[in-house]
N, CA and C of each residue as an Amber inpcrd file, in Angstrom:
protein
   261
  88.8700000  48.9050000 171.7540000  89.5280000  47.6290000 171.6470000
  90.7130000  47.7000000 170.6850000  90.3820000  48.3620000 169.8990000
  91.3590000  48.3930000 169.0350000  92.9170000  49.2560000 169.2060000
  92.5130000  50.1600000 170.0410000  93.6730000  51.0310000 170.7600000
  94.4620000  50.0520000 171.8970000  93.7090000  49.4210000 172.0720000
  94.2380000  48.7020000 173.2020000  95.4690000  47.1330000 172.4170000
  94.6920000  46.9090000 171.5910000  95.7480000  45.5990000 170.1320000
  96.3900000  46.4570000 169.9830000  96.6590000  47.6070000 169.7510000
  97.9390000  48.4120000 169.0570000  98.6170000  48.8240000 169.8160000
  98.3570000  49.2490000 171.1870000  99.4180000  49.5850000 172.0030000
  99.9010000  48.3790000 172.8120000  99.0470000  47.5490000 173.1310000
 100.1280000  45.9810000 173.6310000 100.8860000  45.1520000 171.9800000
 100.6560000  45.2040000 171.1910000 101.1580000  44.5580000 169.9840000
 101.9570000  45.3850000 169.2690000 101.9570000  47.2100000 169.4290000
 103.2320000  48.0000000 168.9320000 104.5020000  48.3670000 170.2020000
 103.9140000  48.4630000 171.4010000 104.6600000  48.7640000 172.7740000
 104.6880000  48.1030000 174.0020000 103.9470000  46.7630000 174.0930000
 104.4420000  46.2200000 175.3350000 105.0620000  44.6990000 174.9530000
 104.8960000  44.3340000 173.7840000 105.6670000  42.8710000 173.2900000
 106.6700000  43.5090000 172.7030000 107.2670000  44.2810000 171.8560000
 108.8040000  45.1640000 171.8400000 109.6770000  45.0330000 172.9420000
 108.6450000  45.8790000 173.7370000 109.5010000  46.4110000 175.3380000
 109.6540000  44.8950000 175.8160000 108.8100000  43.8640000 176.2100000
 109.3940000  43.0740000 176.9940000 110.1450000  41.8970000 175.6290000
 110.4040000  41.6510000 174.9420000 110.9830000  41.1010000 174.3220000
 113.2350000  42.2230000 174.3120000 112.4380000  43.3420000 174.7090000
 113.4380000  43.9030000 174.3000000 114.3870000  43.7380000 176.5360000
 112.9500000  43.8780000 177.4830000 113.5810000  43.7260000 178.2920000
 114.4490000  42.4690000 178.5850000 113.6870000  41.2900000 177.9730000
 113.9280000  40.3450000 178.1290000 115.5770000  39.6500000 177.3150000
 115.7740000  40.4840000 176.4040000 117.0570000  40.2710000 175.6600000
 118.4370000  40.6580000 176.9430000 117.7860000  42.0190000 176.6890000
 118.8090000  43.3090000 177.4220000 119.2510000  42.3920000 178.8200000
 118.3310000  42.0840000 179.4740000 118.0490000  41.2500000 180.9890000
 119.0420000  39.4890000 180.7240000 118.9630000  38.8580000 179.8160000
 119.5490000  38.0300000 179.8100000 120.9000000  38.1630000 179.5010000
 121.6750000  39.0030000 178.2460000 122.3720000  39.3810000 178.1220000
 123.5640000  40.0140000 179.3100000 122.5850000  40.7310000 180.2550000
 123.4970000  41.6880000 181.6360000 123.7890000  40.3780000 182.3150000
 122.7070000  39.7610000 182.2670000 122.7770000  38.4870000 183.3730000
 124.0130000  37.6050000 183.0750000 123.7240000  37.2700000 181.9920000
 125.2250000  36.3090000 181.7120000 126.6620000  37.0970000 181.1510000
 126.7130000  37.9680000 180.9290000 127.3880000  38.8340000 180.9230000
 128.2860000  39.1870000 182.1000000 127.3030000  39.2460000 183.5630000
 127.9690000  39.6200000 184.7990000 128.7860000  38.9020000 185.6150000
 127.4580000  37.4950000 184.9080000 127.5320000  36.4620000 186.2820000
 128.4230000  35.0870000 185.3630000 129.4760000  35.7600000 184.5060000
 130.1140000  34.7020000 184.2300000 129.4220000  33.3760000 183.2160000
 128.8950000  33.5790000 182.1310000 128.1390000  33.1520000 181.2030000
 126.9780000  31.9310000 182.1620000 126.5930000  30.9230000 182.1610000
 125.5040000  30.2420000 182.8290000 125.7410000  29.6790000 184.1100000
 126.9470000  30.3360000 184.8750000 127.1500000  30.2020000 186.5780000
 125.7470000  30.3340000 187.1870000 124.8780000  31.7820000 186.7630000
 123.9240000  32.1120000 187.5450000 123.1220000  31.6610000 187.2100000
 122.7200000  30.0770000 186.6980000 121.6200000  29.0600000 187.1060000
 122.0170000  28.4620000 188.6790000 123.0250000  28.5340000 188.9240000
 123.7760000  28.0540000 190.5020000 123.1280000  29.4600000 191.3620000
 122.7750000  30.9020000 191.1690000 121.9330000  31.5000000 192.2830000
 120.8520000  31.6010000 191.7920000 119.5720000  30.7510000 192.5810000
 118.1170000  30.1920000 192.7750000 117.5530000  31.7570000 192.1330000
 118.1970000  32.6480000 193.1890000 116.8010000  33.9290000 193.0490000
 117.7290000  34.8950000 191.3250000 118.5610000  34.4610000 190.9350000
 118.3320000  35.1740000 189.2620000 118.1660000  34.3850000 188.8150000
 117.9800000  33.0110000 188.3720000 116.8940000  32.3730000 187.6510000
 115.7270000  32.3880000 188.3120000 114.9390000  33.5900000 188.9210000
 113.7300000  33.0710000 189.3940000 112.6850000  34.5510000 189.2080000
 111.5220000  34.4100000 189.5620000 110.2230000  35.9140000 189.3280000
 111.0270000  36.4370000 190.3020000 110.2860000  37.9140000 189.5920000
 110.8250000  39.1870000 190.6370000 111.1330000  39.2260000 191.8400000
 109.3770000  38.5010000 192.2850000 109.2110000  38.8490000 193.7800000
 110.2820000  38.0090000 194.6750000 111.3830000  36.7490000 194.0580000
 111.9850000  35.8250000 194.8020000 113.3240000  36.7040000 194.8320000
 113.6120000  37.7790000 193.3810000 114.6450000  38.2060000 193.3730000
 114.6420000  39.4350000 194.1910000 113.6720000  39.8160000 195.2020000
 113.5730000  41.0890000 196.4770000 113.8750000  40.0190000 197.3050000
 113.5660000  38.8250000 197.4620000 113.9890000  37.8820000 199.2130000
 115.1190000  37.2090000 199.2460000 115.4850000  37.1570000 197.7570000
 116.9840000  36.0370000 197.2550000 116.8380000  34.7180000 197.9590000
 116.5900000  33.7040000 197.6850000 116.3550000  32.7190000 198.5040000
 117.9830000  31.9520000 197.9600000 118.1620000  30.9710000 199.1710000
 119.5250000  30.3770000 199.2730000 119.3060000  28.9060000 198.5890000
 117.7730000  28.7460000 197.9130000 117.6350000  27.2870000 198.1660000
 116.7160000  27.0850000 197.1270000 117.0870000  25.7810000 196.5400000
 115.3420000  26.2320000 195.5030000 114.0780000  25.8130000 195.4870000
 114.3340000  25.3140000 197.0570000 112.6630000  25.1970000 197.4990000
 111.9940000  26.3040000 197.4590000 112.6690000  27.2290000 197.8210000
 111.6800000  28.8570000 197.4870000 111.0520000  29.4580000 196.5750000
 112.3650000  28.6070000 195.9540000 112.3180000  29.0870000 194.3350000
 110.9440000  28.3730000 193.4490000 110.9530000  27.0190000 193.9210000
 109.8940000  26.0540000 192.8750000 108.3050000  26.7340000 193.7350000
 108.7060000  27.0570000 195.2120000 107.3520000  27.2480000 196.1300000
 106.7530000  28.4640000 195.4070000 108.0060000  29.3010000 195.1820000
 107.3540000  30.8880000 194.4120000 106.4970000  30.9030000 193.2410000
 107.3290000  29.6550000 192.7220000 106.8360000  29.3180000 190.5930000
 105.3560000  29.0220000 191.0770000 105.2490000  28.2710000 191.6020000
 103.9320000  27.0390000 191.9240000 103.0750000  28.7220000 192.3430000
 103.2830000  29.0790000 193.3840000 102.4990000  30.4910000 193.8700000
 101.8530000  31.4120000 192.7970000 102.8510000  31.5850000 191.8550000
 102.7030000  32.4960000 190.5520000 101.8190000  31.5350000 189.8690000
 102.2930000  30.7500000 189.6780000 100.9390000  29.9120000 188.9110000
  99.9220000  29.7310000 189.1060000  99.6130000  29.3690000 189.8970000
  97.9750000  29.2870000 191.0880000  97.4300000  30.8230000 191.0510000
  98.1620000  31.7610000 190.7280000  97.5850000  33.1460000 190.7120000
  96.9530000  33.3850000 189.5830000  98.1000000  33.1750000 188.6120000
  97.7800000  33.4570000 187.3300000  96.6960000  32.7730000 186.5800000
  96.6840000  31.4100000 187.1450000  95.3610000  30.3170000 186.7500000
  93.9610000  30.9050000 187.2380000  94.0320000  31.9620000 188.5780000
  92.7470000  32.0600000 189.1100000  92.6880000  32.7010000 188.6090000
  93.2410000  34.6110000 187.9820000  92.8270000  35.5080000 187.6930000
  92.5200000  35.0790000 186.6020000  93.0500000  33.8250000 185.2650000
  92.4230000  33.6320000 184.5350000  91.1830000  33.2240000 184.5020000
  90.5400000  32.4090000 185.3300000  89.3440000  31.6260000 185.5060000
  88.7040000  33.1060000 185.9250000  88.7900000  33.6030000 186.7170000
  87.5650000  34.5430000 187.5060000  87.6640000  35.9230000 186.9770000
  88.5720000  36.3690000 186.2810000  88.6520000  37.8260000 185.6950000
  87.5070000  37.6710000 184.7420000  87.9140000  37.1490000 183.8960000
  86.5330000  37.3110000 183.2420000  84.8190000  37.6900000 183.7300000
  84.5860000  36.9330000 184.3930000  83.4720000  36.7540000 185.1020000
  83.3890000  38.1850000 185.8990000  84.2340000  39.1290000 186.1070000
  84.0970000  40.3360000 186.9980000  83.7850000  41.4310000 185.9000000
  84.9480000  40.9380000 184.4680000  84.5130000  41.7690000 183.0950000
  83.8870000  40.7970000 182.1460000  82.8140000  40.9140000 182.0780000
  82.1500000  39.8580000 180.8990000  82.1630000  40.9670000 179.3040000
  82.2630000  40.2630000 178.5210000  82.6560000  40.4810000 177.0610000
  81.4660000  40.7960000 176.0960000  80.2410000  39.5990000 177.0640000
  79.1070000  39.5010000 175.8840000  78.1220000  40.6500000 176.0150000
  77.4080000  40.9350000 175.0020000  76.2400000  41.5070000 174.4660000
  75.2950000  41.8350000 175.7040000  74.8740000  40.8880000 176.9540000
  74.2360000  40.6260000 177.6710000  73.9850000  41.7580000 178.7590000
  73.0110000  42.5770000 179.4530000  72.7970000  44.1110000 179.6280000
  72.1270000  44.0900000 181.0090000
């Protein structure tokens, strides 16, 4: 457990704090400082920025999708890895 706090808390909150700089920076940088809130799929998750959608119904349909995912694997992951004492 403890290898596991040190390598997400020394190397994966760095890295994405660091992707996340680098990534905003290129972005407005390229696309003409905050133009590219006007294209849906670079303000949007990955998976919208492989289909580029023209519209931002795709865009809010994708968010809502990601969410509903992320809510279940929270609720039911656990339950597949349980934590407690119990044998």
């Amino acid at each position: 457990m403890r290898n596991i706090a040190v390598f997400y808390d020394g190397l994966v909150v760095p890295g994405a704090i660091l992707l996340l700089a680098s990534g905003a920076w290129l972005t407005v940088e390229f696309f003409g400082g905050w133009d590219f809130i006007e294209i849906p799929w670079l303000a949007g998750v990955v998976a919208l920025g492989v289909i580029k959608p023209k519209t931002w119904t795709l865009f809010f349909a994708g968010c809502i999708l990601a969410l509903a995912v992320a809510a279940a694997l929270t609720v039911f992951a656990p339950k597949l890895y349980p934590w407690g004492t119990e044998r």
